[in-house]
GUMI-836093 format. One record per atom (N, C-alpha, C, CB): residue number from 1; atom name; residue in three letters; y, z, x. Coordinates in Angstrom, 2 decimals, decimal comma, always signed. Glycine has a CB too. Layout:
GUMI-836093
     k    a     r         v         w         u
   NUM   CA   ala         Y         Z         X
...
This chain:
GUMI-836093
     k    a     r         v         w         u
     1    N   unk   +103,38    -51,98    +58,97
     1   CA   unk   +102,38    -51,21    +58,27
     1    C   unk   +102,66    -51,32    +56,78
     1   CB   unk   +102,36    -49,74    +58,74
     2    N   unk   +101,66    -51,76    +55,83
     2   CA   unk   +101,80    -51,73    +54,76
     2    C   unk   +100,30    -50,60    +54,14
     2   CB   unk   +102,00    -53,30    +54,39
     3    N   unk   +101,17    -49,35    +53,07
     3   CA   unk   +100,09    -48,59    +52,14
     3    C   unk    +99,86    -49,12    +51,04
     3   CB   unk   +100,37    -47,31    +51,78
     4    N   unk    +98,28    -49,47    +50,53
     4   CA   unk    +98,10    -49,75    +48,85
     4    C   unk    +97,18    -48,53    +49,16
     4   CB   unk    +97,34    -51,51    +48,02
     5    N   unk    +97,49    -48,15    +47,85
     5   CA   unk    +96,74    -47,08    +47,00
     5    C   unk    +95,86    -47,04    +45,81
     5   CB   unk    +97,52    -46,41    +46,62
     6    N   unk    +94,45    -45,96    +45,76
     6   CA   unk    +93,62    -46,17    +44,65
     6    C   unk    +94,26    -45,07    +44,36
     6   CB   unk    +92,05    -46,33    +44,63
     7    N   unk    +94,60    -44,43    +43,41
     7   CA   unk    +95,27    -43,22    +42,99
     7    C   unk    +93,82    -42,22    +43,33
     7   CB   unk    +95,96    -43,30    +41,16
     8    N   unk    +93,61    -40,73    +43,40
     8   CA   unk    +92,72    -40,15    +43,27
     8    C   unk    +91,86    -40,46    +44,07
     8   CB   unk    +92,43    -40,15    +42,30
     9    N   unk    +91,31    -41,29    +44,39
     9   CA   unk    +90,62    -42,24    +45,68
     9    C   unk    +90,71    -41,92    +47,10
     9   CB   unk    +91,20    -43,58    +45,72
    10    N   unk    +91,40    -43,34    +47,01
    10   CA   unk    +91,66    -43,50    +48,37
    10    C   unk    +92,80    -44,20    +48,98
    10   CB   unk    +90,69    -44,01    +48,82
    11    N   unk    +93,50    -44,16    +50,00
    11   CA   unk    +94,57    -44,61    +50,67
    11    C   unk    +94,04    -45,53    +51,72
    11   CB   unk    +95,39    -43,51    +51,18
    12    N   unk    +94,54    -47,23    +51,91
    12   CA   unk    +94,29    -48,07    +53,20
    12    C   unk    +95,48    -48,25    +53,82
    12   CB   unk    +93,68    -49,42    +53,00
    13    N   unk    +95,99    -48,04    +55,17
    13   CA   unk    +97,00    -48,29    +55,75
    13    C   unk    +96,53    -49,70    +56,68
    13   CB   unk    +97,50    -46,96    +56,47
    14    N   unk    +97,27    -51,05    +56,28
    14   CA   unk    +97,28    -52,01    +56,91
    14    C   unk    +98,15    -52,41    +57,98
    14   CB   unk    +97,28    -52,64    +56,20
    15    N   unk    +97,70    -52,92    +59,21
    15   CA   unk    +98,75    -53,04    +60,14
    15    C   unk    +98,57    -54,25    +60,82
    15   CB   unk    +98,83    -51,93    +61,05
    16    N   unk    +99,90    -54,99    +61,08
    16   CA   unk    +99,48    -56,64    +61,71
    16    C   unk   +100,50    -56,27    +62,74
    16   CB   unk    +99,82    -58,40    +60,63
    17    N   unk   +100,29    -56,58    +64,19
    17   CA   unk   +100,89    -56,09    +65,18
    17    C   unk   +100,39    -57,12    +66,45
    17   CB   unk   +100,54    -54,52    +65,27
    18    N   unk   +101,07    -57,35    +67,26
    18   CA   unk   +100,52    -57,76    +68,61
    18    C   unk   +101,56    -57,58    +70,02
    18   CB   unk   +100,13    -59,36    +68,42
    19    N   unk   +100,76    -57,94    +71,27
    19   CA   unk   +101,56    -57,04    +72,35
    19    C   unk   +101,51    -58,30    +73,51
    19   CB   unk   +100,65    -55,26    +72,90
    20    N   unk   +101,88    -58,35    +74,77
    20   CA   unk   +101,90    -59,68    +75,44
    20    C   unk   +100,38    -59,83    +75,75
    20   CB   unk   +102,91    -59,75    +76,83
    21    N   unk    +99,30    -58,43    +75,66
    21   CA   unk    +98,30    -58,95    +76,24
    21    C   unk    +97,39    -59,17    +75,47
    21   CB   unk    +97,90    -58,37    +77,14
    22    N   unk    +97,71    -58,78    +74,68
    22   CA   unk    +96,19    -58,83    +73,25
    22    C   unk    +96,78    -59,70    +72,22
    22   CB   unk    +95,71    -56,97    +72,20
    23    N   unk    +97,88    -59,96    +72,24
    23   CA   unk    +98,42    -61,51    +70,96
    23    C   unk    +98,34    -60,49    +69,92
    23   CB   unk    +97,06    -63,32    +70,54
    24    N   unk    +98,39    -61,63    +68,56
    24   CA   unk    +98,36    -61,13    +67,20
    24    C   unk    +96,76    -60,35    +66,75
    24   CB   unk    +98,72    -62,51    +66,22
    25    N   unk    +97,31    -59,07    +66,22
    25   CA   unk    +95,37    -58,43    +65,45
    25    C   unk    +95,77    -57,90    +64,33
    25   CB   unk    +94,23    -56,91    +66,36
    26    N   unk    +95,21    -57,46    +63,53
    26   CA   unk    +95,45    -56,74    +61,82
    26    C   unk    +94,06    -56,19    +62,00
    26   CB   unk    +95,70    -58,00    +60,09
    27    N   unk    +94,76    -54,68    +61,32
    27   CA   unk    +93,22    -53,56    +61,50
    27    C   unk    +94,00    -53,12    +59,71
    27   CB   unk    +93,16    -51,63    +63,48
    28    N   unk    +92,92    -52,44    +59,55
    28   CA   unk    +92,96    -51,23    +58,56
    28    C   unk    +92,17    -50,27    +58,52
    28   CB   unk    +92,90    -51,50    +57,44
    29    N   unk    +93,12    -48,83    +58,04
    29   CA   unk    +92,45    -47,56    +57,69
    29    C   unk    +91,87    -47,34    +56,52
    29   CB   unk    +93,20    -46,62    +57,77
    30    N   unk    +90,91    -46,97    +56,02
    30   CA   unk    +91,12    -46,04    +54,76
    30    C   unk    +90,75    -44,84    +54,59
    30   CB   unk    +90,65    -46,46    +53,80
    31    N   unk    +91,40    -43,95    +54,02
    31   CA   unk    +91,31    -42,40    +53,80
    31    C   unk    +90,66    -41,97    +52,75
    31   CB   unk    +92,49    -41,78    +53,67
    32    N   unk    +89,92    -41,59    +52,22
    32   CA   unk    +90,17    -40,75    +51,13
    32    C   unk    +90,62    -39,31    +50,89
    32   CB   unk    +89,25    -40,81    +50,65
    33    N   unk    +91,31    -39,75    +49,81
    33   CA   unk    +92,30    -38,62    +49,30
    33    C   unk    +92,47    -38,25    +48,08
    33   CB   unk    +93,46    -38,83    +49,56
    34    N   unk    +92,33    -36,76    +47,60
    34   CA   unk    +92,50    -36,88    +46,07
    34    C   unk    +93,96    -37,17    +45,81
    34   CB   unk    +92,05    -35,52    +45,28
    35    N   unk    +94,86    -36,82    +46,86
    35   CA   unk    +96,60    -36,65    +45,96
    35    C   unk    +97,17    -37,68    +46,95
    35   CB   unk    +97,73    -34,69    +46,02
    36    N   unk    +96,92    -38,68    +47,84
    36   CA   unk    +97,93    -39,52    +48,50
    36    C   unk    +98,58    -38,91    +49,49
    36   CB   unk    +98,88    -39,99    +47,66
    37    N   unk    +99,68    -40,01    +50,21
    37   CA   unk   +100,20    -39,53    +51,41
    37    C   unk   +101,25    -38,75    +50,86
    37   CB   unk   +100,62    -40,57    +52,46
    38    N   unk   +101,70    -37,84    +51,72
    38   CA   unk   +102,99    -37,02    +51,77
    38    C   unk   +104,18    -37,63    +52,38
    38   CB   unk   +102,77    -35,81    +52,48
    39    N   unk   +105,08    -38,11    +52,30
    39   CA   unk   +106,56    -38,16    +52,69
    39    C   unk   +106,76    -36,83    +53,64
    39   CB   unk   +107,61    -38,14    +51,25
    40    N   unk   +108,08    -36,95    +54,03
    40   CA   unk   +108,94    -36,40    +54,42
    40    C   unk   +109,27    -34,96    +53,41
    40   CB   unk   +109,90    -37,44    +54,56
    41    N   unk   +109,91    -33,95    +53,95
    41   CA   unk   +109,92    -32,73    +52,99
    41    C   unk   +111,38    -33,26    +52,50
    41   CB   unk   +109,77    -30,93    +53,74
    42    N   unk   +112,12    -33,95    +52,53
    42   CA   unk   +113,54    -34,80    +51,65
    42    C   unk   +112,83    -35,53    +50,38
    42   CB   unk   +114,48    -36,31    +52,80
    43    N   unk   +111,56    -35,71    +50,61
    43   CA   unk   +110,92    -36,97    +49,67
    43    C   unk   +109,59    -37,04    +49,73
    43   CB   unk   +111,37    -38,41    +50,07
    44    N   unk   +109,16    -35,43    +49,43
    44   CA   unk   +107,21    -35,79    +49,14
    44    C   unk   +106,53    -36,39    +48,83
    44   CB   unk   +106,51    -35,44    +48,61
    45    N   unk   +107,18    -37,64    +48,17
    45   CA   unk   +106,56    -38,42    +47,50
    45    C   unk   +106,24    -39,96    +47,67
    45   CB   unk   +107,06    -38,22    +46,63
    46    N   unk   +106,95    -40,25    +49,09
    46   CA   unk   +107,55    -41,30    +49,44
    46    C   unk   +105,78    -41,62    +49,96
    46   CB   unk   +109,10    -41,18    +50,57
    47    N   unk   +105,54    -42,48    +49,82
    47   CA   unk   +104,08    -43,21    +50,08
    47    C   unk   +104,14    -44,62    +50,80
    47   CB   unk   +103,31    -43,49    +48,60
    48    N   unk   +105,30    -44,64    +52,03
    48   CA   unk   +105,57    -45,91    +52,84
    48    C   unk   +104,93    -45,28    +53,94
    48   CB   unk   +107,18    -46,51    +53,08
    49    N   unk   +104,80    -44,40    +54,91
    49   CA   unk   +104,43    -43,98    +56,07
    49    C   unk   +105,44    -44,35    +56,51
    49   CB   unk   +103,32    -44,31    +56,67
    50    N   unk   +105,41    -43,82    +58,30
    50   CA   unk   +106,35    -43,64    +59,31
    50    C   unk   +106,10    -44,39    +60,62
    50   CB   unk   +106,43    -42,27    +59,57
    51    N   unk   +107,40    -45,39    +60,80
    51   CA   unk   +106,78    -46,38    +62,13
    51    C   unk   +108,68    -45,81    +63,17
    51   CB   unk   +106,45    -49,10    +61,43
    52    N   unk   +108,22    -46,33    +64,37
    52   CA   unk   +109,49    -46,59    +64,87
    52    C   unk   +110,06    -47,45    +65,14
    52   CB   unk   +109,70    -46,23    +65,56
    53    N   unk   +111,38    -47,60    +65,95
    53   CA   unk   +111,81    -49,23    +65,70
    53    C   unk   +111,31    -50,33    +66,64
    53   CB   unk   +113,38    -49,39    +65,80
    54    N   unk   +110,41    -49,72    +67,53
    54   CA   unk   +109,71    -50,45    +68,60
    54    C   unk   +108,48    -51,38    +67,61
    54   CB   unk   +108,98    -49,20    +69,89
    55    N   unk   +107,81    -50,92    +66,99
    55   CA   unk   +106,93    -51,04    +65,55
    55    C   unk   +105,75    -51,17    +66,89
    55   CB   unk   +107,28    -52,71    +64,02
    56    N   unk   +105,53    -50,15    +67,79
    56   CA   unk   +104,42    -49,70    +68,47
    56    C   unk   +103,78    -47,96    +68,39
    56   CB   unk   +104,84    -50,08    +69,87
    57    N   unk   +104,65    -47,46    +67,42
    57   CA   unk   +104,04    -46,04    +66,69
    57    C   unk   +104,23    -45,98    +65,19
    57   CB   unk   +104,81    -44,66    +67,26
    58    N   unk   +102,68    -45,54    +65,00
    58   CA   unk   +103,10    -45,05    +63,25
    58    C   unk   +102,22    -43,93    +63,24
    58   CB   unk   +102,67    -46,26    +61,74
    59    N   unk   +102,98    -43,38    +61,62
    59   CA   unk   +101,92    -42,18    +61,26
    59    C   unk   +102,19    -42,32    +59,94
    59   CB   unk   +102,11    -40,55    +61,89
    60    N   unk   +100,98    -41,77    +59,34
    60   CA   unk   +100,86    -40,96    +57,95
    60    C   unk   +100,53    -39,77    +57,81
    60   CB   unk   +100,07    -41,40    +57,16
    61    N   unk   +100,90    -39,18    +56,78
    61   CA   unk   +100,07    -37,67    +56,31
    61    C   unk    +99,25    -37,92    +55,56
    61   CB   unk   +100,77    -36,54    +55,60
    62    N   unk    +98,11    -37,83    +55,30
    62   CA   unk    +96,67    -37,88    +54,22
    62    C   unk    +96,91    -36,56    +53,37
    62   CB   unk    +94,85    -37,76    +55,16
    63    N   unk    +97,34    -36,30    +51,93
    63   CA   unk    +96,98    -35,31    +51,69
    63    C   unk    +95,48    -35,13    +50,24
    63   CB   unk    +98,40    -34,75    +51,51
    64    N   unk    +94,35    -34,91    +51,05
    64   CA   unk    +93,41    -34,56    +50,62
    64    C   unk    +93,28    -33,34    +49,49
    64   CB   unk    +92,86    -34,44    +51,62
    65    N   unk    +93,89    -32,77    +49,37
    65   CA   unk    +93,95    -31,71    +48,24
    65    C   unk    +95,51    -30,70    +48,30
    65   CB   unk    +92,44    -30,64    +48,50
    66    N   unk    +95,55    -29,82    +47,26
    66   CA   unk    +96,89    -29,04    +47,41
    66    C   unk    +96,78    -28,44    +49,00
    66   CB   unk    +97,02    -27,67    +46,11
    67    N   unk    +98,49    -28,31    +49,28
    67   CA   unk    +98,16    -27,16    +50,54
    67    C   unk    +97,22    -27,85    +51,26
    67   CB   unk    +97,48    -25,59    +50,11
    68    N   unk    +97,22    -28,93    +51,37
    68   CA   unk    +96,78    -29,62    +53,17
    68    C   unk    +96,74    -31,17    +52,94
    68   CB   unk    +94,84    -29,09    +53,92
    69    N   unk    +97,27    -31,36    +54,49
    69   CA   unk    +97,75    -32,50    +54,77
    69    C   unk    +97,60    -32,61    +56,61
    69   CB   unk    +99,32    -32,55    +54,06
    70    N   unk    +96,77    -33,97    +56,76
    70   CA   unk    +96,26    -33,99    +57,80
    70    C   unk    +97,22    -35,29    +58,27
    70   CB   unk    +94,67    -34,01    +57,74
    71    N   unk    +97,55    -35,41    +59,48
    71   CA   unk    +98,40    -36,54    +60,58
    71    C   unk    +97,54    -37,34    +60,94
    71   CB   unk    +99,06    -36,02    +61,99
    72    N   unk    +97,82    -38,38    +60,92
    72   CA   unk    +97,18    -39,31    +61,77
    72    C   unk    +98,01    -40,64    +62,14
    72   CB   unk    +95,91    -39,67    +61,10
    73    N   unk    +97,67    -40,69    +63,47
    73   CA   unk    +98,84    -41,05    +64,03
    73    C   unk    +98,02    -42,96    +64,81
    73   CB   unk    +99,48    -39,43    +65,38
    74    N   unk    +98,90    -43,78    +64,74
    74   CA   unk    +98,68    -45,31    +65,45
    74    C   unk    +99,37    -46,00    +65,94
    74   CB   unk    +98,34    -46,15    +64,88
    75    N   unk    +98,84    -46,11    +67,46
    75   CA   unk    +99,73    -46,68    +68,18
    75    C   unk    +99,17    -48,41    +68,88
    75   CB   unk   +100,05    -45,47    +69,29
    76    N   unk   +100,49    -49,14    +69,34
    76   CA   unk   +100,05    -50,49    +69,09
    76    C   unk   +100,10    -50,52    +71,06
    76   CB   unk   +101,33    -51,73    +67,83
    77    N   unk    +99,34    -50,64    +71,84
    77   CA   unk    +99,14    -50,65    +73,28
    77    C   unk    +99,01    -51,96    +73,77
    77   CB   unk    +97,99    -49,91    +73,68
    78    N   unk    +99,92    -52,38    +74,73
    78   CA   unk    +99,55    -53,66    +75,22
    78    C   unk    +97,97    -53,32    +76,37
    78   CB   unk   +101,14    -54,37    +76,14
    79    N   unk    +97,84    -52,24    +76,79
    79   CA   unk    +96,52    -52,04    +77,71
    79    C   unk    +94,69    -52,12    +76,62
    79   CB   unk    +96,85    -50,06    +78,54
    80    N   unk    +94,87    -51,34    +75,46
    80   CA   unk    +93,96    -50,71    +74,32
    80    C   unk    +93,87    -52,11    +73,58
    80   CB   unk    +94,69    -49,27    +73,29
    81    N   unk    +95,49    -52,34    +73,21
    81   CA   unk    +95,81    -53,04    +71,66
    81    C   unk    +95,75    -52,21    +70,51
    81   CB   unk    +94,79    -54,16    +71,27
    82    N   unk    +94,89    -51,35    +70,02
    82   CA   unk    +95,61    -50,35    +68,66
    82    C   unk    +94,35    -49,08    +68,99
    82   CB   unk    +95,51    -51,32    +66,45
    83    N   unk    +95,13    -48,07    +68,92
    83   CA   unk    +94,91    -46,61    +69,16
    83    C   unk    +94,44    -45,75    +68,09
    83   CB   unk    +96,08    -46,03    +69,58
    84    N   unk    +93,80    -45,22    +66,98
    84   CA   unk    +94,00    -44,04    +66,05
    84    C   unk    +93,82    -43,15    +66,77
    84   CB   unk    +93,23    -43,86    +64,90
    85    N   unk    +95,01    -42,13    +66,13
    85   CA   unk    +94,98    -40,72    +66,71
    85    C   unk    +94,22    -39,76    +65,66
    85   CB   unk    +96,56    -40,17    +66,99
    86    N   unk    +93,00    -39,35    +64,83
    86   CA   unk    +92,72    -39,13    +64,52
    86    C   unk    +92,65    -37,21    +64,58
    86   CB   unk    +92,25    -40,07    +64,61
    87    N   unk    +92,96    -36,84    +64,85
    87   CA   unk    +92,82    -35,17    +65,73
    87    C   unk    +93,92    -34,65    +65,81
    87   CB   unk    +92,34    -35,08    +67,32
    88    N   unk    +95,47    -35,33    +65,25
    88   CA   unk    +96,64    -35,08    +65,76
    88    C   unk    +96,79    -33,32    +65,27
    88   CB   unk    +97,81    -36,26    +65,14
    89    N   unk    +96,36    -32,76    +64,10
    89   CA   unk    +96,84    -31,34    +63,80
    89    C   unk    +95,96    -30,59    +64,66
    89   CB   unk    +96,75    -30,86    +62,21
    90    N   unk    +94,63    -30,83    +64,91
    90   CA   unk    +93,76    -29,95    +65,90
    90    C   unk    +95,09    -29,78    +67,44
    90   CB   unk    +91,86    -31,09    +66,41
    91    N   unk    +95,18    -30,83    +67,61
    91   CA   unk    +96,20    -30,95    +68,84
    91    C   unk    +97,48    -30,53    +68,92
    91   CB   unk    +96,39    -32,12    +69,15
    92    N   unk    +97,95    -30,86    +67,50
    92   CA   unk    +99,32    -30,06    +67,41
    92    C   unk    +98,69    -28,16    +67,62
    92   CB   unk   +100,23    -30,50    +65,44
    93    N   unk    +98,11    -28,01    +66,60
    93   CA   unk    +97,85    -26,73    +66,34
    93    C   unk    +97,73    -25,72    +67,75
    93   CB   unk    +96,56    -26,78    +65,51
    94    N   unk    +97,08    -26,76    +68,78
    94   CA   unk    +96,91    -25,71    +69,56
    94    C   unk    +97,88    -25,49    +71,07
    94   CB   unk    +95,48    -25,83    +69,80
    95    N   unk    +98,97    -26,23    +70,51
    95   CA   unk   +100,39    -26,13    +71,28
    95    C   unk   +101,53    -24,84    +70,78
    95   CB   unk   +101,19    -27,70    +70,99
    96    N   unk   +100,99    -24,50    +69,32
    96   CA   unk   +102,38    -23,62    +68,67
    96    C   unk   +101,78    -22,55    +68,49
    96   CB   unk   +103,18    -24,07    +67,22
    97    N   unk   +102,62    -21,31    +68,57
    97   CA   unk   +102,05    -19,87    +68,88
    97    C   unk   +101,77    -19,47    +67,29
    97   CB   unk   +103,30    -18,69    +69,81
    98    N   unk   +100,99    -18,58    +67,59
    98   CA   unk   +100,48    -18,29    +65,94
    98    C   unk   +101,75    -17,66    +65,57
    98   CB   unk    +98,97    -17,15    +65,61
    99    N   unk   +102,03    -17,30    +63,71
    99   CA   unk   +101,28    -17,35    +63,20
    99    C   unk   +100,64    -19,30    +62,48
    99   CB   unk   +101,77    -16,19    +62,46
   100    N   unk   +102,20    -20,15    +63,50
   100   CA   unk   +102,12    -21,34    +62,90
   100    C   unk   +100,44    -22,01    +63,21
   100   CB   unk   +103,44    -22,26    +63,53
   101    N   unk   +100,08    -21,89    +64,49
   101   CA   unk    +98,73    -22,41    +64,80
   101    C   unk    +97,56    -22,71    +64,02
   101   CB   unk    +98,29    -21,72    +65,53
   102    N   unk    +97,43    -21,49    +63,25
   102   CA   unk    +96,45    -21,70    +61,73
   102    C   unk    +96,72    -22,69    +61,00
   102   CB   unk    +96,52    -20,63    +60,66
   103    N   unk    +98,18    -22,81    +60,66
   103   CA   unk    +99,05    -23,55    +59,55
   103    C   unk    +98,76    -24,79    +59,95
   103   CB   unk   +100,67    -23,29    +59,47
   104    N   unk    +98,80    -24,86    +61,13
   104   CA   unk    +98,84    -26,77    +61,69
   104    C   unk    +97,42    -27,09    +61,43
   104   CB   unk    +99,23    -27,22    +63,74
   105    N   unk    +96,33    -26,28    +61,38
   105   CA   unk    +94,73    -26,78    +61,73
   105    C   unk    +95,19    -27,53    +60,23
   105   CB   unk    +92,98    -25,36    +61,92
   106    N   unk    +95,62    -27,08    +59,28
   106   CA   unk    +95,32    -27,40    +57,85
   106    C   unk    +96,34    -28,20    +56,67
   106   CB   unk    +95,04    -26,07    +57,34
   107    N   unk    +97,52    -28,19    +57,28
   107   CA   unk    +98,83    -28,66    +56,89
   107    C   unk    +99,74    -28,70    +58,02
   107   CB   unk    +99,40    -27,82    +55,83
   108    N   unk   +100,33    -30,41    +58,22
   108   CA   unk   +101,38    -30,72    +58,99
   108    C   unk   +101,60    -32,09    +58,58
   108   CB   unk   +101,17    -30,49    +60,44
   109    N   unk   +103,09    -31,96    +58,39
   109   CA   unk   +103,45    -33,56    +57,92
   109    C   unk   +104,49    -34,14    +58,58
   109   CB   unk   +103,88    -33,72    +56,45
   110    N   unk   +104,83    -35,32    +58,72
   110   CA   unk   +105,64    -35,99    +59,56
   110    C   unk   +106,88    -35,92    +58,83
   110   CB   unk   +105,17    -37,36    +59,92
   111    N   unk   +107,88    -35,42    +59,44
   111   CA   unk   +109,40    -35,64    +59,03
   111    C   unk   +110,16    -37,01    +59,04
   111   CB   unk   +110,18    -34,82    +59,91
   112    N   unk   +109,92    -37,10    +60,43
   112   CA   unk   +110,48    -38,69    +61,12
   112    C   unk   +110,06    -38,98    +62,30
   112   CB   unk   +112,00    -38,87    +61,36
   113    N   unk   +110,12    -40,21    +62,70
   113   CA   unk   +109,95    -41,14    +64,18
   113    C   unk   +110,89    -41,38    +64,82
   113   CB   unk   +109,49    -42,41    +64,14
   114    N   unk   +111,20    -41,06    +66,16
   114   CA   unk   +112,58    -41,75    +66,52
   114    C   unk   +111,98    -41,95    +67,99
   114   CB   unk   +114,25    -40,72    +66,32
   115    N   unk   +111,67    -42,87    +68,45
   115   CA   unk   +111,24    -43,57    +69,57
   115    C   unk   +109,75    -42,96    +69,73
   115   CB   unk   +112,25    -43,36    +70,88
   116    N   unk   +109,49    -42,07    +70,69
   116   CA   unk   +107,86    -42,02    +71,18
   116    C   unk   +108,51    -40,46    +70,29
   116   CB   unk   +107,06    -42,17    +73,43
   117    N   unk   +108,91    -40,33    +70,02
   117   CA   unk   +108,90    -38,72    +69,30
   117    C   unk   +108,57    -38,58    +67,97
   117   CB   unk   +110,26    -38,01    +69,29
   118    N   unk   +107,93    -37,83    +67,72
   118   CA   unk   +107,55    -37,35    +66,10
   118    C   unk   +108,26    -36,13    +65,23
   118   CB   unk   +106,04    -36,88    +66,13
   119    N   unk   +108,71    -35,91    +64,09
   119   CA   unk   +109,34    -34,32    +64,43
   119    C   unk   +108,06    -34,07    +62,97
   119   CB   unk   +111,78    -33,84    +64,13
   120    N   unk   +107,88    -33,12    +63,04
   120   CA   unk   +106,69    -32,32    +62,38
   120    C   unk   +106,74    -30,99    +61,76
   120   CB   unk   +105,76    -32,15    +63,28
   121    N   unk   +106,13    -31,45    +60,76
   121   CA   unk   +106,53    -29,61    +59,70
   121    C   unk   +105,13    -28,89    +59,26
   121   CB   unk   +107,55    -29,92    +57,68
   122    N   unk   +105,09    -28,03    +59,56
   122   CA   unk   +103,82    -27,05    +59,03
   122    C   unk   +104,59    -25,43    +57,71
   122   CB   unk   +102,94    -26,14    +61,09
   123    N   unk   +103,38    -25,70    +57,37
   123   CA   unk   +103,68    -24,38    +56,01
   123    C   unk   +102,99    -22,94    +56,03
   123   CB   unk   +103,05    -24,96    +54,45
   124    N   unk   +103,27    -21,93    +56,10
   124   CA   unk   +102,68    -21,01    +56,17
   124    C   unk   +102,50    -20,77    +54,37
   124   CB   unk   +103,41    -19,99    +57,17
   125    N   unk   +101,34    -21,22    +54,16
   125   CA   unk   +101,54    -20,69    +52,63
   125    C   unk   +100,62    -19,29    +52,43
   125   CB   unk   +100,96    -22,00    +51,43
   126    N   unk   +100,15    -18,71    +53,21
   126   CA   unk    +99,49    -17,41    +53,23
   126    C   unk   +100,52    -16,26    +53,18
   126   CB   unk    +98,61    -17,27    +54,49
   127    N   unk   +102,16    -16,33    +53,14
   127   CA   unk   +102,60    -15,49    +52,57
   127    C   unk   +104,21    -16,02    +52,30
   127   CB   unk   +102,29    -14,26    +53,31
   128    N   unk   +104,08    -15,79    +51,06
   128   CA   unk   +105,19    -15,62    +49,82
   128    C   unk   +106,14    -14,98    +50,35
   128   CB   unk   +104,80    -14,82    +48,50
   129    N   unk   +107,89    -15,28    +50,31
   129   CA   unk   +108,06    -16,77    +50,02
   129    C   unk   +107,38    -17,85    +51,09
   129   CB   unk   +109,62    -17,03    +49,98
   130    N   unk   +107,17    -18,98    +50,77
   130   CA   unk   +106,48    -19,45    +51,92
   130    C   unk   +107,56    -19,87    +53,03
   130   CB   unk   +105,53    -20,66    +51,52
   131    N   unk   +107,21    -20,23    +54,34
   131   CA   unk   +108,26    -20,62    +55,57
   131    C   unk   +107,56    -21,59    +55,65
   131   CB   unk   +108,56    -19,76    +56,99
   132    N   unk   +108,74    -22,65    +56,37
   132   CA   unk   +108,32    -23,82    +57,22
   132    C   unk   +108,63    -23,66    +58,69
   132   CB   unk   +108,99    -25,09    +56,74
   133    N   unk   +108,18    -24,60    +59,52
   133   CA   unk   +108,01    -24,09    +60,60
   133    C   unk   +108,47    -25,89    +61,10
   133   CB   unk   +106,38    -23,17    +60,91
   134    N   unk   +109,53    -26,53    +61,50
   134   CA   unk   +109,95    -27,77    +62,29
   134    C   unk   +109,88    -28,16    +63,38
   134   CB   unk   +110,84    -27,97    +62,29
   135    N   unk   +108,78    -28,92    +64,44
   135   CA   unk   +109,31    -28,88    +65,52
   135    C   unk   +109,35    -30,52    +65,99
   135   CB   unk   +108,54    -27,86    +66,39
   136    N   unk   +109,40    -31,05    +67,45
   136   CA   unk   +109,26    -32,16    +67,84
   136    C   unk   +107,91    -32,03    +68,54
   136   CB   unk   +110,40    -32,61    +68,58
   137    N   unk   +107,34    -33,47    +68,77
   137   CA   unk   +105,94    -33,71    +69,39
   137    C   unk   +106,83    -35,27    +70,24
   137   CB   unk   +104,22    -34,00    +67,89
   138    N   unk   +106,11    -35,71    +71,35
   138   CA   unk   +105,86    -36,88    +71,95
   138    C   unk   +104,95    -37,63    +72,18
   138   CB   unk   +106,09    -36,85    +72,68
   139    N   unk   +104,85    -38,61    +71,87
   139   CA   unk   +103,52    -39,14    +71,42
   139    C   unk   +103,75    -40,19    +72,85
   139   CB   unk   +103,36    -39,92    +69,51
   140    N   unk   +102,43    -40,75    +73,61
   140   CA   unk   +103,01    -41,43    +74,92
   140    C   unk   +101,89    -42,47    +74,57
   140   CB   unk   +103,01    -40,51    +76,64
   141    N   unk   +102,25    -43,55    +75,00
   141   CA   unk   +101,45    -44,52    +74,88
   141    C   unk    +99,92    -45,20    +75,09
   141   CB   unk   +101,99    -44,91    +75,24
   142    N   unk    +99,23    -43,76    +75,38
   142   CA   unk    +97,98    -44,02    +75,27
   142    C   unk    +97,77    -43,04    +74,23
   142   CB   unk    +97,15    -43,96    +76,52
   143    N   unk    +98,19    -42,43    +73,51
   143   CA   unk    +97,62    -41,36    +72,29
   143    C   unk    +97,85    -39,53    +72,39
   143   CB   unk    +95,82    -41,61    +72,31
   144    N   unk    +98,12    -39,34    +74,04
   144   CA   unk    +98,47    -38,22    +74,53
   144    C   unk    +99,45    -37,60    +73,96
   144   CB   unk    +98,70    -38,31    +75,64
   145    N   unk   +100,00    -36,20    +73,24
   145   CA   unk   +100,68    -35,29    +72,32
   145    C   unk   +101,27    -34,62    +73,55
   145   CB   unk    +99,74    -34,33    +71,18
   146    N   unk   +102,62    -34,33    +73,58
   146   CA   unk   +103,15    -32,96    +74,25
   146    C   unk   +104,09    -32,61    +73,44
   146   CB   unk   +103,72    -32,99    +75,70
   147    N   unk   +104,17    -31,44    +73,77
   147   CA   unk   +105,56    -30,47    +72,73
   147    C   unk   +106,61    -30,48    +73,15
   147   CB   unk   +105,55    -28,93    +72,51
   148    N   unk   +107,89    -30,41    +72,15
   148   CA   unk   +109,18    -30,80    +72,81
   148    C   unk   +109,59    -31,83    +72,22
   148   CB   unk   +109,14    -31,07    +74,19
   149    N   unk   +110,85    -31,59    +72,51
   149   CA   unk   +112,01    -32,94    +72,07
   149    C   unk   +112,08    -34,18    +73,41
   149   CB   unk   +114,01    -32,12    +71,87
């Protein structure tokens, strides 16, 4: 996966990938975004996105304005050939007990990848000081989310 960026714009995430049944394909996203992707909370700023070492899951965070940041998640399927997960915070959101549940509809960003797992951070910024909230997700090879490590 490679990100170029229009600053203020828009974000394209490029991906060249292939599997035993579908051979070589190259897709791209593009987002628009006023502020770019989000990193990791070690490195907000980091604008590579997140793959694993299989290089059959990735994700980015889109962040469209202050205080929100949307997931979206792509996976490389030898059955499909390439997946967007487009819906991933609707889906997260409605796995974690409030008060985080709100937090996820509107802000959640990817920490790290480590095989089919995602680990994921949401912000309660509706009250000062603000909390974060860390958990794990599993992402399975057709696009399906469950909670848990």
């Amino acid at each position: 996966m490679t990100i170029s960026s229009n600053p203020g714009q828009n974000v394209t995430a490029n991906f060249t990938f292939g599997t035993a049944d579908v051979g070589p394909a190259s897709g791209s996203f593009t987002f628009e975004t006023g502020k770019g992707l989000i990193g990791p909370s070690s490195n907000p700023t980091d604008q590579s996105g997140f793959k694993n070492s299989a290089g059959d899951l990735f994700a980015i965070a889109v962040m469209p304005a202050t205080k929100a940041a949307f997931v979206y998640l792509f996976l490389a399927t030898p059955k499909n050939g390439f997946i967007l997960v487009s819906d991933a915070n609707a889906r997260v959101a409605k796995m974690l007990p409030q008060p985080w549940r709100d937090d996820a509809k509107g802000y959640l960003r990817v920490e790290t990848i480590e095989g089919r797992r995602v680990k994921l951070e949401t912000i309660d910024f509706a009250h000062a000081p603000f909390k974060t909230h860390t958990f794990w997700v599993r992402v399975d090879r057709e696009g399906g989310i469950a909670f848990g490590y």
